[in-house]
N, CA, C and O atoms as a DFTB+ gen file, in Angstrom:
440 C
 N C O
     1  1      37.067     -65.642     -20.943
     2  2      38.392     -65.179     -21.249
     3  2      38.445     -63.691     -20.949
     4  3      37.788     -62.905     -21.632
     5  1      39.158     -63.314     -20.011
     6  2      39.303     -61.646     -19.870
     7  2      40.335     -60.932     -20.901
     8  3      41.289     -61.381     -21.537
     9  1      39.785     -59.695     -20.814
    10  2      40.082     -58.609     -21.898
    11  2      41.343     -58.697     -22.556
    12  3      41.451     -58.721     -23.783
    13  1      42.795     -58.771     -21.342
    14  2      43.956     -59.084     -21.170
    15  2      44.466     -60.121     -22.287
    16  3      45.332     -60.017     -23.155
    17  1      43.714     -61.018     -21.977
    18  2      43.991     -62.709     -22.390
    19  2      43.836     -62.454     -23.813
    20  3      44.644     -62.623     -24.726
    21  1      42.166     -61.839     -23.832
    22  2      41.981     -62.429     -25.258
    23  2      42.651     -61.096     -26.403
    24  3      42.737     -61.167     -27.629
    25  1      43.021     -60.035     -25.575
    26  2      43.916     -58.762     -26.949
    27  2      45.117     -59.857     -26.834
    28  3      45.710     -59.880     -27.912
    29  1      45.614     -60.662     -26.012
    30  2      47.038     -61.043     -26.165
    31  2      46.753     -62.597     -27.020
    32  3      47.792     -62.822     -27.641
    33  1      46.257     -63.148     -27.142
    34  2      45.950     -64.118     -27.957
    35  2      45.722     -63.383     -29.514
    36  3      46.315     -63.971     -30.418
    37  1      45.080     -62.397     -29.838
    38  2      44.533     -61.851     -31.093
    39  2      45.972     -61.149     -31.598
    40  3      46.127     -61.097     -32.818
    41  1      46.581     -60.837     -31.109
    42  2      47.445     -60.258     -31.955
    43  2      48.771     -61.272     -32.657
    44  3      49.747     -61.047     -33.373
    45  1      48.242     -62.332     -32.076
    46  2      49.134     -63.869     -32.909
    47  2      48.096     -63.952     -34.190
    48  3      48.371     -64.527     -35.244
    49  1      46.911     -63.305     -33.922
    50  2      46.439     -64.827     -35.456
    51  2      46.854     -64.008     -36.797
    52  3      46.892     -62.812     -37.085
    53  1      47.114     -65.083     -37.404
    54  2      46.879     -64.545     -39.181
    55  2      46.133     -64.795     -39.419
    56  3      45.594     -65.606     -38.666
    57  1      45.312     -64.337     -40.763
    58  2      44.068     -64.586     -41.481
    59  2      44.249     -64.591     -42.735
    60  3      44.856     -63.813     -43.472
    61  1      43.787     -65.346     -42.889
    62  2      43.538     -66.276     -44.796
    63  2      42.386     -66.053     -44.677
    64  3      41.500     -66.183     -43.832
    65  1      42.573     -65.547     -46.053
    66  2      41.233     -65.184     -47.093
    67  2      40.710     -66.453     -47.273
    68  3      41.145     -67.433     -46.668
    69  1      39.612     -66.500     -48.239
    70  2      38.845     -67.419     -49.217
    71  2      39.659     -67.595     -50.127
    72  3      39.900     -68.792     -50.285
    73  1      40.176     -66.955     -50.778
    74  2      41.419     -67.122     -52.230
    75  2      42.612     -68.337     -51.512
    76  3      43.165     -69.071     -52.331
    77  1      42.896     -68.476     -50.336
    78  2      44.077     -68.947     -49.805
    79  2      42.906     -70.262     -49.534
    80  3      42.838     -71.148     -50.386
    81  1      42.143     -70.304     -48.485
    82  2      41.705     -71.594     -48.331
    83  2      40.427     -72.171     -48.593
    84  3      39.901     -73.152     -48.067
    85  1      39.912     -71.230     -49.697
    86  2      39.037     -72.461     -50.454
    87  2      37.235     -71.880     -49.642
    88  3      36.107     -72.039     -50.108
    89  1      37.503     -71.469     -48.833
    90  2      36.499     -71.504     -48.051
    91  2      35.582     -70.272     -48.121
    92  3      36.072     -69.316     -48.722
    93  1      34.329     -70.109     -47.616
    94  2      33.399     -69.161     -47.788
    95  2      33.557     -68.243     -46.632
    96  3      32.588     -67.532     -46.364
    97  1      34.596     -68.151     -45.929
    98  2      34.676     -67.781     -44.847
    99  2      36.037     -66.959     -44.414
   100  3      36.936     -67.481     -45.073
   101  1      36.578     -65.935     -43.621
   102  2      37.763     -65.715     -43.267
   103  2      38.188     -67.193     -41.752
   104  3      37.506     -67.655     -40.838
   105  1      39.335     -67.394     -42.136
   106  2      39.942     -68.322     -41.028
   107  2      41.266     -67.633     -40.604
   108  3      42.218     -67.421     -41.354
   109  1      41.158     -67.229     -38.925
   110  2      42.525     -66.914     -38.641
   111  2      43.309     -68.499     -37.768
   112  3      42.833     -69.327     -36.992
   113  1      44.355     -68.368     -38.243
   114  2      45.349     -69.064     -37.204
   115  2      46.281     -68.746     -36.327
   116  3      46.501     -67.537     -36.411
   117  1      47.224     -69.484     -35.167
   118  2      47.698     -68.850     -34.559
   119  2      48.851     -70.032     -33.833
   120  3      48.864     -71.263     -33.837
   121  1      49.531     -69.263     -33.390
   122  2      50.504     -70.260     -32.398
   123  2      50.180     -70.759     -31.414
   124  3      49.335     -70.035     -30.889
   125  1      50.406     -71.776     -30.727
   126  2      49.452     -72.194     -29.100
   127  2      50.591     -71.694     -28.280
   128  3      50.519     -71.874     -27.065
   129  1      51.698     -71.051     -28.808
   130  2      52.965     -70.676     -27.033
   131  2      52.138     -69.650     -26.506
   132  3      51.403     -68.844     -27.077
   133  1      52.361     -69.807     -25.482
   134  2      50.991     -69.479     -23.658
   135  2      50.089     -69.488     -24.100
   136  3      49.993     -68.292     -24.374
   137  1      49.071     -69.999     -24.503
   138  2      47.915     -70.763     -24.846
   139  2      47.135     -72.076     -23.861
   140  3      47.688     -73.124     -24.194
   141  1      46.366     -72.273     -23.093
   142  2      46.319     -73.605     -22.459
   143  2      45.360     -74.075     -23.664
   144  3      45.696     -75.236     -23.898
   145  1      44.759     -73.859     -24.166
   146  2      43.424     -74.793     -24.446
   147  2      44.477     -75.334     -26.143
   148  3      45.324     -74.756     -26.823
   149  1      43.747     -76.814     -26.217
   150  2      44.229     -77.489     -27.455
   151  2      44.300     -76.860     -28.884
   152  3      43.687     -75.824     -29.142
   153  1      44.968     -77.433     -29.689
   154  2      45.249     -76.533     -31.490
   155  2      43.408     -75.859     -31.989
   156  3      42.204     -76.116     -31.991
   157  1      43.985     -75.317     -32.184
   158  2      42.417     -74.153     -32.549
   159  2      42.396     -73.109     -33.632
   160  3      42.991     -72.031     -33.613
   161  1      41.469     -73.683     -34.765
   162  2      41.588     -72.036     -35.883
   163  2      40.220     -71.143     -35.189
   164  3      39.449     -71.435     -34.275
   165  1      40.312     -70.096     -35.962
   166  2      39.059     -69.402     -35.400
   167  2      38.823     -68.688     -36.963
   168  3      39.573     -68.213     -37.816
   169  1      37.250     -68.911     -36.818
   170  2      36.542     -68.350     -38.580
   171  2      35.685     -67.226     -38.047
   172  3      35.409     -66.893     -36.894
   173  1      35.348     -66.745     -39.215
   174  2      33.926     -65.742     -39.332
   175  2      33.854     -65.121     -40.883
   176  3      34.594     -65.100     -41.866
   177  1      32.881     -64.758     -40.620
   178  2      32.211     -64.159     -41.962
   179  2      33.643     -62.948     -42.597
   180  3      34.442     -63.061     -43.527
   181  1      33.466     -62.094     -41.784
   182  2      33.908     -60.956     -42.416
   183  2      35.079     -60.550     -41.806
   184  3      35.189     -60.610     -40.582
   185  1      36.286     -59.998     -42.776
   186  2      37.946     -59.862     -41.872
   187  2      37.982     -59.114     -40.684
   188  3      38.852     -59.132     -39.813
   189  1      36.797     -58.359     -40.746
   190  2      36.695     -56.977     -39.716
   191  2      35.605     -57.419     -38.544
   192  3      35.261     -56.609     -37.684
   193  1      35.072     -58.823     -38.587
   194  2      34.412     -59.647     -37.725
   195  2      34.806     -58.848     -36.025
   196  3      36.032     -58.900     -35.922
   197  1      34.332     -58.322     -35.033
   198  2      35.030     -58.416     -33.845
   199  2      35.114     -60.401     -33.071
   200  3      34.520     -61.400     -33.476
   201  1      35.935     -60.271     -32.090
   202  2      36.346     -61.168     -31.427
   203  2      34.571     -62.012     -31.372
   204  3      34.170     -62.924     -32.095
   205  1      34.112     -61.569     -30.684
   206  2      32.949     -62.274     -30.495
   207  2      31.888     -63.274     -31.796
   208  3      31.197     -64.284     -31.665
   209  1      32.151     -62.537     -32.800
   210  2      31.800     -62.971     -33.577
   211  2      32.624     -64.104     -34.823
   212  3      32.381     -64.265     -36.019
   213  1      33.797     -64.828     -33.794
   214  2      34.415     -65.601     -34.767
   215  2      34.080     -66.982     -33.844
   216  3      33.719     -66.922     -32.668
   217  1      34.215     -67.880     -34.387
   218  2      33.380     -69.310     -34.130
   219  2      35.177     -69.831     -33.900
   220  3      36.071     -69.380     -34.615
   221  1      35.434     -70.905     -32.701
   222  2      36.827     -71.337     -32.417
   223  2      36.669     -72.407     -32.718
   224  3      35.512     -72.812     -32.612
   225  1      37.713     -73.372     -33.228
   226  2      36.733     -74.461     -33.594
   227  2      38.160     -75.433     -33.534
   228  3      39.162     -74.743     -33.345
   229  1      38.381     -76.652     -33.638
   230  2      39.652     -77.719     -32.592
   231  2      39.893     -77.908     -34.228
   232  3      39.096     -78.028     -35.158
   233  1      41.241     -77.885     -34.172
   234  2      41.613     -78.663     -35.195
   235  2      41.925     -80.710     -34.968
   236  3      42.317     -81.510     -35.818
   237  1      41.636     -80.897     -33.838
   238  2      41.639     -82.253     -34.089
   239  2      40.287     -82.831     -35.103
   240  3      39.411     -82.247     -35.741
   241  1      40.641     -84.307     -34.870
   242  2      39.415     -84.934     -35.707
   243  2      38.775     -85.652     -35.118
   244  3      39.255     -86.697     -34.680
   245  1      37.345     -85.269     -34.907
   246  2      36.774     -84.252     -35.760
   247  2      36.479     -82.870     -35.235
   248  3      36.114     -82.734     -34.067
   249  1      36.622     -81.826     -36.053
   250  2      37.065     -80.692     -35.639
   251  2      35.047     -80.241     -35.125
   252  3      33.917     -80.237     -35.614
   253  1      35.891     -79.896     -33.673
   254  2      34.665     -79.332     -32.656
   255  2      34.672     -78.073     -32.424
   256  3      35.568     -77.463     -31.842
   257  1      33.276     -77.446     -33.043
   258  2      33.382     -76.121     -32.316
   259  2      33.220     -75.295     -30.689
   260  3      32.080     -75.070     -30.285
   261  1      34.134     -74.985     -30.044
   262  2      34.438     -74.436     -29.066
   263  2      33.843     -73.465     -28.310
   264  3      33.469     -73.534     -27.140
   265  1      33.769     -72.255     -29.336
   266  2      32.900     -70.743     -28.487
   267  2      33.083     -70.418     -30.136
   268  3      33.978     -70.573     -30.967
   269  1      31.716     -69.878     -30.120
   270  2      31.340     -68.732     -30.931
   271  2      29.988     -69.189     -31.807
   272  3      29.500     -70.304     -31.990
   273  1      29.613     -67.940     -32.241
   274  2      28.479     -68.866     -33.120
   275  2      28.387     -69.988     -33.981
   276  3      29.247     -70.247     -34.823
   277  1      27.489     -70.579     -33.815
   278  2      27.194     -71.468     -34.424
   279  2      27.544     -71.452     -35.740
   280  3      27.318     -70.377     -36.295
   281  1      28.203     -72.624     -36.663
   282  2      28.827     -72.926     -38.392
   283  2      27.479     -73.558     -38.963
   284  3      27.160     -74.531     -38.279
   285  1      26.551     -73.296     -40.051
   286  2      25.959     -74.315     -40.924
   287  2      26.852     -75.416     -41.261
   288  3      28.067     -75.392     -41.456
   289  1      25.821     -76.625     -41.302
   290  2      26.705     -78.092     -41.064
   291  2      27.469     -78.097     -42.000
   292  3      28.515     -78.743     -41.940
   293  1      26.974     -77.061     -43.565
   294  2      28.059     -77.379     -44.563
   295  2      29.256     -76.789     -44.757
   296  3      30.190     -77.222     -45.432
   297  1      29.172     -75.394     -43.903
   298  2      30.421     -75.064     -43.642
   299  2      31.317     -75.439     -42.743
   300  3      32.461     -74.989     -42.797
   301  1      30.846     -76.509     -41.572
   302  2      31.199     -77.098     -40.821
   303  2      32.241     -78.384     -41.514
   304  3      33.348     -78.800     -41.171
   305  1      31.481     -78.698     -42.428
   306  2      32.187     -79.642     -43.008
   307  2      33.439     -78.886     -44.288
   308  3      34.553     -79.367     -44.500
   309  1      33.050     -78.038     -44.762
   310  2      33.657     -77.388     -45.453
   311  2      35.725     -77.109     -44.671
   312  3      36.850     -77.300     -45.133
   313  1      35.258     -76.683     -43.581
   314  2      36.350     -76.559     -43.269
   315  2      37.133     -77.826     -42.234
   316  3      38.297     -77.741     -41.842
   317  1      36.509     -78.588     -42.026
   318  2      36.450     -79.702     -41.496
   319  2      37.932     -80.379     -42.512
   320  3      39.109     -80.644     -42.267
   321  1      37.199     -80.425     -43.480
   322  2      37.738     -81.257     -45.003
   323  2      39.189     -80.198     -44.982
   324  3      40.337     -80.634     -44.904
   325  1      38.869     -78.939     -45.058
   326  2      40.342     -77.651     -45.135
   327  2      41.253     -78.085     -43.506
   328  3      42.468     -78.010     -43.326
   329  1      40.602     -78.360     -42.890
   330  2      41.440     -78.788     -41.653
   331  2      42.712     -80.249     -41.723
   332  3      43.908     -80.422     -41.484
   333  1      41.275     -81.213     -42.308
   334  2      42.356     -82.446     -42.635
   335  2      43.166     -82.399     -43.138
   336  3      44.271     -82.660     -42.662
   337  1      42.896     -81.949     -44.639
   338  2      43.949     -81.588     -45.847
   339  2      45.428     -80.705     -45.037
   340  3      46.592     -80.865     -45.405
   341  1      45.051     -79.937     -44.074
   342  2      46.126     -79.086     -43.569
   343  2      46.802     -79.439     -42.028
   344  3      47.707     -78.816     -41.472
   345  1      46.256     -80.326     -41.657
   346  2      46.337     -81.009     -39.978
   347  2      47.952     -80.555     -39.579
   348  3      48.278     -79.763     -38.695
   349  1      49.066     -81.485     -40.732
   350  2      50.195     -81.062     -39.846
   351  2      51.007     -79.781     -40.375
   352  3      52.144     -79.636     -39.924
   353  1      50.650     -79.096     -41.045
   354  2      51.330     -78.213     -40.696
   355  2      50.491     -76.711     -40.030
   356  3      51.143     -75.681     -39.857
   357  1      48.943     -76.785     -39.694
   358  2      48.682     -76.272     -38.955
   359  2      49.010     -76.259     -37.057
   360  3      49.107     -75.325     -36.260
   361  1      49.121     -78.020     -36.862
   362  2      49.770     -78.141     -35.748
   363  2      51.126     -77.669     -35.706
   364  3      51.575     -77.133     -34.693
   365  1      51.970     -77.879     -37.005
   366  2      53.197     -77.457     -36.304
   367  2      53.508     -75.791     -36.473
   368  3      54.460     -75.065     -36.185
   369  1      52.343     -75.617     -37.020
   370  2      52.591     -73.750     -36.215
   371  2      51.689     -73.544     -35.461
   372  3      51.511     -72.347     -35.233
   373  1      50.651     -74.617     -34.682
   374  2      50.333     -74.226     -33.812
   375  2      51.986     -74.633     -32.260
   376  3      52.161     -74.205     -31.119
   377  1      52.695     -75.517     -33.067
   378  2      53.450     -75.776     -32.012
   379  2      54.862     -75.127     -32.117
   380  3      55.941     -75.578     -31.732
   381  1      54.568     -73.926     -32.752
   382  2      56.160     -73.367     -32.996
   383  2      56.967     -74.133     -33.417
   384  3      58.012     -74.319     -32.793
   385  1      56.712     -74.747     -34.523
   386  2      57.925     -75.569     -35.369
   387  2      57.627     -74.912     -36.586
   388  3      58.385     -75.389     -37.430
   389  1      56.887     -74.041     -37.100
   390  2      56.829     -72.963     -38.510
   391  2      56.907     -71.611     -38.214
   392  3      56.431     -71.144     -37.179
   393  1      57.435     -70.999     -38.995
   394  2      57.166     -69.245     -38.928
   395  2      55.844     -69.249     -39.984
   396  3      55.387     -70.152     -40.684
   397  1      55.360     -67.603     -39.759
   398  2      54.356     -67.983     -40.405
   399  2      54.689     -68.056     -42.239
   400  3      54.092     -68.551     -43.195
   401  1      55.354     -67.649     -42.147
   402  2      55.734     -67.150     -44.037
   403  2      55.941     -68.948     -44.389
   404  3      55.734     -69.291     -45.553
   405  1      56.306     -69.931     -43.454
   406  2      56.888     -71.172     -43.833
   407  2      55.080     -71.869     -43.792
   408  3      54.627     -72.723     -44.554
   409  1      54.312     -71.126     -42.597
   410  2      52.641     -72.049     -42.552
   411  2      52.424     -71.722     -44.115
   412  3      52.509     -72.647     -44.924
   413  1      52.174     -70.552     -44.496
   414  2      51.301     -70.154     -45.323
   415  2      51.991     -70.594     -46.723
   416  3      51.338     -70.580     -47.766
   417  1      53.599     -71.058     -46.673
   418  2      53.678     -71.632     -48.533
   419  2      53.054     -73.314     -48.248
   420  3      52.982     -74.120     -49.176
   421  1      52.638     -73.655     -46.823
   422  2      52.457     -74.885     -47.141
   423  2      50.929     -75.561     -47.303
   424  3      50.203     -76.523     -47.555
   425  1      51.018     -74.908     -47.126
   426  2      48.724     -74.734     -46.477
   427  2      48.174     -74.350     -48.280
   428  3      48.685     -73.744     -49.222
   429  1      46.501     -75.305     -47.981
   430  2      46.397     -75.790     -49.110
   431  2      44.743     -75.595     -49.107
   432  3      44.141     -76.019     -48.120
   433  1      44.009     -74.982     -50.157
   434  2      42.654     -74.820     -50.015
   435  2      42.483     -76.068     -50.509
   436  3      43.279     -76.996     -50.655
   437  1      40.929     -75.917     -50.827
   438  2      39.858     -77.051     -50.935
   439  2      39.529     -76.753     -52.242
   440  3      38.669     -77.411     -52.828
């Protein structure tokens, strides 16, 4: 992904805390408009993580990780489980049918 691509992809995601989804981890989300590749959250450890260091991972089922480091299987599953619980209304702001203020009253930790 060149430089271009990926500052213009990053400045869509939001990021939920651990308090919001349950998880041991920061998770950003994002819209897929000009996007090619399929619905996708992206995690990492820490909010201030750079790009490289966040793991992309499919929100289909079962959710596959894409690029980035490697998830322990239990956080793998951890958010796996936060994915299901949240499937459609993460798709429908990945598909521009939510703003984000409408994703985030609907989205639901673990």
């Amino acid at each position: 992904m060149g430089a271009a691509v990926l500052e213009e992809e990053l400045w869509r995601l939001a990021s939920l805390s651990a308090g919001k989804t349950g998880l041991p981890f920061m998770v950003w989300i994002s819209s897929g408009q000009g996007i090619r590749h399929t619905a996708r959250v992206k995690v990492a450890r820490e909010m201030a993580d750079l790009p490289d260091n966040m793991t992309s991972v499919s929100i289909a089922s079962p959710a596959t990780i894409h690029d980035g480091p490697p998830l322990a299987p239990a956080d793998l599953r951890k958010l796996e489980a936060w994915i299901t619980r949240n499937r459609e209304p993460l798709l429908d702001y990945w598909n521009c049918k939510l703003a984000t203020d409408e994703v985030l009253e609907r989205l639901r930790g673990v």
